[in-house]
C-alpha positions in Angstrom: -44.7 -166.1 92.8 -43.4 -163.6 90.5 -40.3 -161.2 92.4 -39.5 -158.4 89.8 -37.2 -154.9 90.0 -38.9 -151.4 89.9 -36.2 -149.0 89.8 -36.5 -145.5 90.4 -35.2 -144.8 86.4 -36.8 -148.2 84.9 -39.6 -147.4 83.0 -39.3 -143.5 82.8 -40.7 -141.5 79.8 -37.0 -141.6 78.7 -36.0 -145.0 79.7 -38.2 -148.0 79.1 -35.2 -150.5 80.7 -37.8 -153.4 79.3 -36.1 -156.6 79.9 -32.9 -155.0 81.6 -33.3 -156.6 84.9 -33.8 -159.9 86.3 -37.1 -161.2 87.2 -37.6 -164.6 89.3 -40.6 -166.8 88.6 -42.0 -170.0 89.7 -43.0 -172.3 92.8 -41.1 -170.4 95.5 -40.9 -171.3 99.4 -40.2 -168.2 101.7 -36.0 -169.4 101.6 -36.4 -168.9 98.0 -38.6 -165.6 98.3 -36.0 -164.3 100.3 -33.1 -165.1 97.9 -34.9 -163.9 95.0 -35.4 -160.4 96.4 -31.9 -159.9 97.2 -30.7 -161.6 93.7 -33.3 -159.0 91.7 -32.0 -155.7 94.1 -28.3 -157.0 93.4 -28.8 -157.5 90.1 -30.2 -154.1 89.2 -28.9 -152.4 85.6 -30.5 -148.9 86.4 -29.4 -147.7 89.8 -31.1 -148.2 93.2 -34.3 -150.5 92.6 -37.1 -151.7 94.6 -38.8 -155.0 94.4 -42.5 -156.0 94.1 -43.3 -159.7 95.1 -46.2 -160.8 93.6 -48.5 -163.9 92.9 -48.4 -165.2 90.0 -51.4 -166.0 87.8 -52.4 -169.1 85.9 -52.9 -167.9 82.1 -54.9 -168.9 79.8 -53.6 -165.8 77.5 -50.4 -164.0 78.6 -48.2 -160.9 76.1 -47.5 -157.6 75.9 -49.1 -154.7 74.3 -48.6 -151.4 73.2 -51.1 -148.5 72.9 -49.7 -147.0 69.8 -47.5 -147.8 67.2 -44.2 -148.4 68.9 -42.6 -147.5 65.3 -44.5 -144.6 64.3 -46.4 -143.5 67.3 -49.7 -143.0 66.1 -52.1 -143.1 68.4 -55.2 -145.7 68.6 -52.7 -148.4 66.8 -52.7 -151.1 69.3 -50.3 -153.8 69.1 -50.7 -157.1 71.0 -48.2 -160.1 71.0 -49.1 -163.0 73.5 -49.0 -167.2 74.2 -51.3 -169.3 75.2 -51.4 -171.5 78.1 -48.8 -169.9 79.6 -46.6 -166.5 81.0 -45.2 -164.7 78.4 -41.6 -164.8 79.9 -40.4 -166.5 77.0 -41.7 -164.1 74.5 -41.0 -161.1 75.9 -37.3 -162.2 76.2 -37.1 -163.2 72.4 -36.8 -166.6 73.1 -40.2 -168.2 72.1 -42.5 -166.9 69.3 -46.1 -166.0 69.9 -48.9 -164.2 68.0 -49.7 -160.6 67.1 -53.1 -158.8 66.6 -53.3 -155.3 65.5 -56.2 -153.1 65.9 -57.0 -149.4 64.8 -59.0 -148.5 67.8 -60.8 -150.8 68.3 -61.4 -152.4 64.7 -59.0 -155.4 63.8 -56.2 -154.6 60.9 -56.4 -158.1 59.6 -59.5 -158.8 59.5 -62.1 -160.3 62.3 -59.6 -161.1 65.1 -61.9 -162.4 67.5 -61.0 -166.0 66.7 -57.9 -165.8 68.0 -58.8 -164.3 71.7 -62.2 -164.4 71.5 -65.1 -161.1 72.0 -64.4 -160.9 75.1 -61.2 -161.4 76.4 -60.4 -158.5 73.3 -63.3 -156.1 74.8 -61.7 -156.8 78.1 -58.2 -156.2 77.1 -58.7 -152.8 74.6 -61.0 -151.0 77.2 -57.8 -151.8 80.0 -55.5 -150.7 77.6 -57.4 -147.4 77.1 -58.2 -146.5 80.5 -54.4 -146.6 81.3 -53.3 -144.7 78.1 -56.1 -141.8 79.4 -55.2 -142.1 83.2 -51.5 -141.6 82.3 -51.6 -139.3 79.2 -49.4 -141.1 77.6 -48.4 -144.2 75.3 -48.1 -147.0 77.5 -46.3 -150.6 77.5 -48.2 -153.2 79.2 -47.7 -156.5 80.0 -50.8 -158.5 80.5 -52.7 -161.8 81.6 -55.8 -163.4 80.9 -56.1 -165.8 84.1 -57.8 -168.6 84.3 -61.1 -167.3 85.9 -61.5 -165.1 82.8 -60.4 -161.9 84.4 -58.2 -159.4 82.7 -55.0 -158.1 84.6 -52.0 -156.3 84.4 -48.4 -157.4 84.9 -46.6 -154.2 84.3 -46.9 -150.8 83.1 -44.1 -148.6 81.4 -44.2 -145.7 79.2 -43.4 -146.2 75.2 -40.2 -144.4 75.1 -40.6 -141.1 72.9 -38.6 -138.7 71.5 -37.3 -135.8 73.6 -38.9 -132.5 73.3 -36.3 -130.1 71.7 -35.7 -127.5 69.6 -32.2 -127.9 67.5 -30.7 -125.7 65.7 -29.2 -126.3 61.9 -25.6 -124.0 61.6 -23.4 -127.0 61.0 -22.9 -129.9 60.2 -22.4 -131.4 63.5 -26.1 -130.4 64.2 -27.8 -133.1 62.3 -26.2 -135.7 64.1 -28.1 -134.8 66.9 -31.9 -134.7 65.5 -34.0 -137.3 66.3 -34.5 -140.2 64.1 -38.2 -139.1 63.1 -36.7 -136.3 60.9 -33.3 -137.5 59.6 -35.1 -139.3 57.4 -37.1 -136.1 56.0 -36.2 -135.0 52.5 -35.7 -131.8 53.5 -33.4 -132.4 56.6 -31.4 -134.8 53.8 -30.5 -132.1 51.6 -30.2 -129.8 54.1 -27.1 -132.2 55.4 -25.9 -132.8 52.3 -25.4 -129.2 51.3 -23.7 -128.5 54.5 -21.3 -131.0 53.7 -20.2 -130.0 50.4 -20.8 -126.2 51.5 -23.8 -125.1 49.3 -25.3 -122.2 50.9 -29.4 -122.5 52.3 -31.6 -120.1 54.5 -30.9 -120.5 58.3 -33.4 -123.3 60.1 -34.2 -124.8 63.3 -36.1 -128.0 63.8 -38.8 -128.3 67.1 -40.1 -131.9 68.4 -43.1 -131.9 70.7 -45.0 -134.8 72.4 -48.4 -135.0 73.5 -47.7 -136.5 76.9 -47.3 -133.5 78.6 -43.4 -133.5 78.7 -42.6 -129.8 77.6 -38.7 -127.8 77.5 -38.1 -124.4 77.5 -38.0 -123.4 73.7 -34.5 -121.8 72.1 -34.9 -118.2 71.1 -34.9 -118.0 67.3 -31.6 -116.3 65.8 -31.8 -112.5 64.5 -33.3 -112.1 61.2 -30.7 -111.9 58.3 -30.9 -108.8 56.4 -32.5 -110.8 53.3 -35.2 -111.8 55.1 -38.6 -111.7 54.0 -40.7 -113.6 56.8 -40.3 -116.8 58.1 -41.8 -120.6 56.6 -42.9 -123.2 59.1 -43.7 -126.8 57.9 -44.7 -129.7 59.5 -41.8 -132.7 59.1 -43.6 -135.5 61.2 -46.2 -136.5 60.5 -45.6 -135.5 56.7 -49.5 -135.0 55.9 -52.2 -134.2 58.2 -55.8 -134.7 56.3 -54.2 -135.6 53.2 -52.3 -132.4 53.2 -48.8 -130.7 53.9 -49.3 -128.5 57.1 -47.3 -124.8 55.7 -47.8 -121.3 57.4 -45.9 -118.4 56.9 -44.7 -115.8 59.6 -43.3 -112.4 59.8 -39.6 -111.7 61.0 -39.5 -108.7 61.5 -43.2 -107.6 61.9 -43.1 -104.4 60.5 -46.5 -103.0 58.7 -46.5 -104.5 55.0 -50.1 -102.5 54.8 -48.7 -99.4 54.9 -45.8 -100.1 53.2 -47.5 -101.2 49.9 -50.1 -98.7 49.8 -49.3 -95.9 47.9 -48.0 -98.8 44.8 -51.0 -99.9 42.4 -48.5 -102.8 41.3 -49.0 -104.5 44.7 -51.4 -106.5 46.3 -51.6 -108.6 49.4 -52.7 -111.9 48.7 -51.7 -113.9 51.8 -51.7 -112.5 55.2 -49.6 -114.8 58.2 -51.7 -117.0 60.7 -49.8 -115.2 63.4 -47.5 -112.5 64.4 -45.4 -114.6 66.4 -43.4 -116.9 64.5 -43.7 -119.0 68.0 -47.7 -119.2 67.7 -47.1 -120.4 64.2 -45.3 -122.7 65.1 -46.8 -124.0 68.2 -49.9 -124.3 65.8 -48.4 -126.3 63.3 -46.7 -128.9 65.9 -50.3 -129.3 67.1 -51.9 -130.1 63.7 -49.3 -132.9 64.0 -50.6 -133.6 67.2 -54.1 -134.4 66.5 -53.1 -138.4 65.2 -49.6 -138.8 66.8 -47.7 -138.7 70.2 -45.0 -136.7 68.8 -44.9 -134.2 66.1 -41.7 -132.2 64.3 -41.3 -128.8 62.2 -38.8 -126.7 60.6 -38.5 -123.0 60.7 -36.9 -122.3 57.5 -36.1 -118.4 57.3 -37.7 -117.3 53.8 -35.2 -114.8 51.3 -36.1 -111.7 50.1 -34.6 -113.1 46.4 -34.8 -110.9 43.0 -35.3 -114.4 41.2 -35.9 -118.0 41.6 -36.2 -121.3 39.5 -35.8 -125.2 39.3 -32.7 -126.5 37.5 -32.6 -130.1 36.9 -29.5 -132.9 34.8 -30.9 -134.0 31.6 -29.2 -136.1 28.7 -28.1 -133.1 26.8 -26.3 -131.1 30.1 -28.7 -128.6 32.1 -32.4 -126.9 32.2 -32.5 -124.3 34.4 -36.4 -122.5 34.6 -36.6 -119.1 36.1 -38.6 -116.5 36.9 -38.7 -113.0 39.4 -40.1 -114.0 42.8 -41.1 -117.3 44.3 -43.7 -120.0 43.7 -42.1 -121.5 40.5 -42.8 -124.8 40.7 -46.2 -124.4 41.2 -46.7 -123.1 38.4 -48.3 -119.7 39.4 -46.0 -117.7 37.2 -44.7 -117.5 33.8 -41.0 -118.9 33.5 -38.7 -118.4 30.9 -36.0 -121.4 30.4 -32.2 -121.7 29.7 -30.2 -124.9 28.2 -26.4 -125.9 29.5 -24.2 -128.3 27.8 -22.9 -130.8 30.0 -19.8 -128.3 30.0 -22.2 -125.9 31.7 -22.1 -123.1 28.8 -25.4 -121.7 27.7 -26.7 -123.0 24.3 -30.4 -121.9 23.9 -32.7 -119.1 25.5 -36.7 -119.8 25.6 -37.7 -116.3 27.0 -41.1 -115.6 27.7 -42.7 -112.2 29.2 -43.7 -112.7 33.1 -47.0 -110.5 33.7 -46.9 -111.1 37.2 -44.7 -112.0 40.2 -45.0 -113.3 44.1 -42.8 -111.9 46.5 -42.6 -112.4 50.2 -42.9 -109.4 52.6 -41.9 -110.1 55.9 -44.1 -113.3 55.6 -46.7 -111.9 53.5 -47.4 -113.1 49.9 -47.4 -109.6 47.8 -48.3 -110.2 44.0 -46.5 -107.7 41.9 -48.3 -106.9 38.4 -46.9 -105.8 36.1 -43.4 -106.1 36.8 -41.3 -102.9 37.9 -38.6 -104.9 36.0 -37.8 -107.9 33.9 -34.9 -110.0 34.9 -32.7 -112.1 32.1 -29.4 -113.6 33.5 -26.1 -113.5 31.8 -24.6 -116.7 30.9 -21.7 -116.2 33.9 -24.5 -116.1 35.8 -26.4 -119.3 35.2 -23.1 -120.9 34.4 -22.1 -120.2 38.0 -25.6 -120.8 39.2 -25.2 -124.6 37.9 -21.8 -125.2 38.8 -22.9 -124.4 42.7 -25.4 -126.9 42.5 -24.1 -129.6 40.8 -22.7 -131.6 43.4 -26.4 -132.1 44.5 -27.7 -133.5 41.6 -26.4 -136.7 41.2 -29.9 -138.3 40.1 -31.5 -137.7 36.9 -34.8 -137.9 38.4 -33.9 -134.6 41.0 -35.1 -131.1 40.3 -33.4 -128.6 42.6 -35.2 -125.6 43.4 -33.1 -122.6 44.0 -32.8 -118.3 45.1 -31.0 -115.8 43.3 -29.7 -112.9 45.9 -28.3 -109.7 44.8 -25.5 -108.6 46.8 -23.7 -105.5 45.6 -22.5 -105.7 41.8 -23.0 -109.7 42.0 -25.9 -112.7 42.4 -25.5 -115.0 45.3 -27.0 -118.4 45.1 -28.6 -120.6 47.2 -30.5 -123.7 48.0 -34.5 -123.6 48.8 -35.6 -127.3 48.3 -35.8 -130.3 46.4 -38.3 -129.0 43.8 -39.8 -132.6 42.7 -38.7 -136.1 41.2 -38.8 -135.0 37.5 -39.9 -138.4 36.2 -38.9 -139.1 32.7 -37.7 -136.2 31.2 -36.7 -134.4 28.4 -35.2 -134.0 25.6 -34.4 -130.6 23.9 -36.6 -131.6 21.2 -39.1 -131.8 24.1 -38.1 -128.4 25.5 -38.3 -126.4 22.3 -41.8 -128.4 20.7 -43.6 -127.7 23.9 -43.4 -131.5 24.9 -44.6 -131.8 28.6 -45.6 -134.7 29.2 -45.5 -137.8 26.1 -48.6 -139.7 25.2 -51.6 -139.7 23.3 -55.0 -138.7 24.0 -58.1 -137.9 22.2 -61.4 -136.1 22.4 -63.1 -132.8 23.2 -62.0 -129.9 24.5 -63.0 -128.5 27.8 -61.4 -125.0 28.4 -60.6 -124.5 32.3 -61.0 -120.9 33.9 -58.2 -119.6 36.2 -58.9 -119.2 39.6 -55.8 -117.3 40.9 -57.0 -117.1 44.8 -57.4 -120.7 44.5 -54.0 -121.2 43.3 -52.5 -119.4 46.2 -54.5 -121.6 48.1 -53.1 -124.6 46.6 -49.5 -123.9 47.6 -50.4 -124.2 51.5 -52.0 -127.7 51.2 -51.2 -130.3 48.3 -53.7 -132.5 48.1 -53.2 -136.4 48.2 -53.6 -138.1 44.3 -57.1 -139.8 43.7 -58.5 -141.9 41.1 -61.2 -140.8 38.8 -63.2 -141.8 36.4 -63.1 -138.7 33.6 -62.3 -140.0 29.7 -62.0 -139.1 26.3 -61.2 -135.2 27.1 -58.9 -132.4 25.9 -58.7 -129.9 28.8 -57.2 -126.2 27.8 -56.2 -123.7 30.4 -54.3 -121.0 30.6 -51.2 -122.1 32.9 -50.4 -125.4 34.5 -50.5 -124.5 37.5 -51.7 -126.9 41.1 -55.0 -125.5 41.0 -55.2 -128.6 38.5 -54.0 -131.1 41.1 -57.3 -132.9 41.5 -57.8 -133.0 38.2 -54.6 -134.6 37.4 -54.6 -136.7 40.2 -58.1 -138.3 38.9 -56.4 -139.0 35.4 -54.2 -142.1 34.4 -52.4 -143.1 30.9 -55.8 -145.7 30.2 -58.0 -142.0 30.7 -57.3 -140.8 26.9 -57.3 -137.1 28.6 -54.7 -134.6 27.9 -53.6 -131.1 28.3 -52.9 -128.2 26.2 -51.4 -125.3 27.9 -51.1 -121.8 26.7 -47.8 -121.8 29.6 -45.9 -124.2 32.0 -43.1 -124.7 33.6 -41.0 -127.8 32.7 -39.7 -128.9 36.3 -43.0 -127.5 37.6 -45.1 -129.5 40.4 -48.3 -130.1 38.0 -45.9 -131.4 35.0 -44.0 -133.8 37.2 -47.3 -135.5 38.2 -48.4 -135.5 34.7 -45.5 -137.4 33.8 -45.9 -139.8 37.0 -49.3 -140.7 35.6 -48.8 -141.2 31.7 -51.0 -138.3 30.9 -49.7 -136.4 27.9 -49.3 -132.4 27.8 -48.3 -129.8 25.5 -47.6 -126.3 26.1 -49.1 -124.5 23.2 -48.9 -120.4 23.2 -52.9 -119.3 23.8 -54.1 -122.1 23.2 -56.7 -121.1 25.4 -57.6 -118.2 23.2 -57.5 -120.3 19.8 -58.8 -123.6 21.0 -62.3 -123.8 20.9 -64.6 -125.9 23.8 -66.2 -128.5 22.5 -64.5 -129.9 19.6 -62.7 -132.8 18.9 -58.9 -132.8 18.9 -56.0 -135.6 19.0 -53.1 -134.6 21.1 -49.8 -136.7 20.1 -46.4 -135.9 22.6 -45.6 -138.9 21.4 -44.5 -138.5 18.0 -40.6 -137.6 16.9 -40.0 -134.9 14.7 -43.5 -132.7 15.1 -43.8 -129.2 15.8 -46.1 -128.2 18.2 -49.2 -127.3 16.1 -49.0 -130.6 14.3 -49.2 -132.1 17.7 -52.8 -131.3 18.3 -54.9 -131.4 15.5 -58.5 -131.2 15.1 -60.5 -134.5 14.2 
């Protein structure tokens, strides 16, 4: 016989209590039934309990699966760890050791695991596991037998324990303590946590986990709008990719008509209009994306900052690189920075400006692009001396690009904290900086000149795309910004390619130059060199080389 508990609390969505109380087994007489019973209800770690007497089975197989990823949650992973000959009381207390298939579905990970169980016993035990999973909506625990008559039964059932639904709020620091443990881990809750301890400033947030097993809470009303808010950002934490691809929509805050607004200005245009007009249905959109492979999802709501300027700045040997530009989307390369050296003192000692032609600004979630600029913008060196000061408590790794806002607030520039722009890789010198060294290598052959798409490029900020290999050689490519339109392209090349880049503009700390780096595959930034190199002839392109200048780095031949 086989006398266990079954609390009222044991085995509750929030409360697995697997293991937590005591559970008689063996050859029992109806004294011993008896004594059992009242031992188990006696015994009970979770409150009130009732007991279920039951007979036991002879097993040929005996364990304890899962119906997804106990670790991860993803749904279909099926995990199964069982003994032979005998009940699994043993293994599931961690006394004895048994053995584990995994299946996707219902394909093996490892290979053909019918060996171990057999066809059948597995076909038996996947479709049981399944038609519990879809009667209870929900990722189950089950403990299982395979008796000695060849049929399949089930021991126990008990929900996988998953994060609560919440919605949590990030004012203080005493807030991240409380997340769940499926986004402390996210680089942007990270730095979000660090700033708040050393008291660097960042837009206002919230974090929202949801499940797919019909557990649901009343959501928290999001706070006011700040007066420099532009619209609102909402990006999916958990699962990090969803197709291969960051899940990123943009909302309004204040909802007010951007149309109308713009109209009568030739310098503006609309190029990305919100999913919603509910910051609520955006978000309730992007949790389900996360949905579609996992039991439980998480997003922040990040609120988005109507700044005059913004830029990456990043530690290197010499002291500082700050790139900068008016408006957002900087290190994606969709506009034209200009760049500013710091001595490890934090004092200005070089100025590469360049002339921005165009500009992205938010409008209450809206992406407006702004051509030509009303305005140029050129800091003063209090300014970026300030601006680097603030933020160097957060870069304590060479390899960390911070990407930061510049708010005007009366007579003065606030600063703040947007993201971590990128691992920068293996960068740079100033003789890299000021000889248009991107990305070092060597690469030869000819020259394929790339159009610019700029809807594309928008496009290419909502979803980057996953790296790929590819089999593309011996090839020059010129275009006119490096911007992640490119992505694919980059993604295909590697150091053994012999490909290169020559760009007539880029951004140092940008997303497409980091990757570059990451995959050995040289760059320069060359002014118009999509204008004066020619398709189809043969160039060698050397970042390689000490002591060039840039137009002896690319020669023809």
């Amino acid at each position: 016989m086989a006398i266990r508990s079954s609390g009222l609390t044991e085995g509750s969505p929030s409360l697995a209590a697997s293991g937590a109380n005591l559970s008689v087994l063996g050859d029992l007489d109806l004294k011993e039934i008896r004594q059992a019973i009242r031992s188990v209800r006696e015994g009970s770690k979770t409150g009130r309990t009732g007991v279920i007497v039951q007979v036991l089975a002879t097993p040929l197989l005996a364990g304890v699966a899962t119906t997804a990823d106990p670790i991860s949650f993803k749904k279909g992973r099926i995990l199964v760890d069982f003994v032979r000959n005998k009940l699994a009381d043993g293994l599931l207390s961690g006394k004895e050791p048994g053995e584990r298939l995994i299946f996707e579905g219902t394909s093996s990970v490892d290979g053909d695991q019918d060996a171990p169980i057999g066809p059948a016993a597995r076909d038996s035990l996947l479709g049981m596991l399944t038609s519990l999973e879809k009667h209870f909506n929900q990722p189950l625990e089950v403990e299982w037998v395979l008796a000695a008559d060849g049929k399949m039964m089930t021991v126990q059932v008990r929900p996988l324990v998953l994060p609560a639904p919440g919605a949590y709020t990030l004012n203080e620091l005493k807030d991240f303590a409380i997340l769940p443990d499926i986004t402390k881990g996210h680089s942007k809750i990270e730095l979000r946590r660090r700033a708040a301890e050393i008291g660097v400033r960042m837009s206002p947030a919230r974090v929202d986990v949801a499940t797919d097993s019909g557990v649901t809470v009343e959501s928290k009303d999001d706070a006011p709008p700040s007066s420099w808010s532009a619209g609102l950002s909402v990006v999916l934490l958990y699962p990090p990719r969803v197709d291969s691809q960051i899940v990123r929509k943009f909302s309004p805050s204040s909802n007010y008509d951007v149309e109308l607004l713009i109209k009568e200005c030739q310098r503006y245009a609309i190029r990305s209009y919100p999913t919603h007009h509910d910051v609520g249905a955006t978000r309730r959109q992007v949790l389900r994306q996360g949905l579609t492979d996992y039991w439980v999802s998480s997003a922040i709501t990040q609120e988005v900052l109507d700044a005059t300027a913004t830029g990456i700045v990043k530690r290197i040997s010499s002291g500082f690189l700050v790139e900068l530009a008016v408006g957002h989307f900087v290190p994606k390369g969709s506009v034209r920075t200009s760049s500013y050296l710091l001595d490890k003192r934090m004092r200005v000692t070089g100025r590469l400006l360049n002339d921005q032609e165009r500009a992205f600004r938010f409008l209450d979630g809206h992406v407006v692009e702004e051509s030509p600029l009303a305005e140029a913008f050129s800091p003063s060196d209090d300014v970026l001396t300030e601006l680097v000061a603030y933020l160097s408590p957060l870069l304590t790794e060479d390899s960390i690009s911070l990407e930061f806002g510049l708010l005007f607030e009366g007579d003065m520039f606030v600063s703040y904290l947007i993201d971590v722009a990128e691992f920068a890789g293996d960068i740079v010198s100033d003789s890299d900086i000021t000889t248009g060294v991107l990305s070092r290598g060597r690469a030869s052959g000819r020259v394929v000149v790339l159009n610019e798409d700029d809807n594309a490029m928008l496009r290419g900020h909502l979803h980057d795309l996953d790296r790929s290999n590819g089999a593309v050689r011996d090839t020059v490519f010129v275009a006119k910004r490096a911007s992640i339109d490119l992505f694919s392209l980059i993604n295909s090349l590697t150091a053994e390619s012999n490909c290169g880049f020559a760009f007539s503009d880029a951004t140092f700390l940008g997303h497409p130059a980091v990757i570059l780096r990451e995959r050995g595959v040289p760059a320069l930034v060359l002014p118009d060199a999509h204008v004066t190199l020619r398709a189809g002839i043969k160039v060698n392109l050397d970042t390689a080389t000490s002591g060039l200048n840039r137009e002896q780095r690319i020669t023809e031949g």
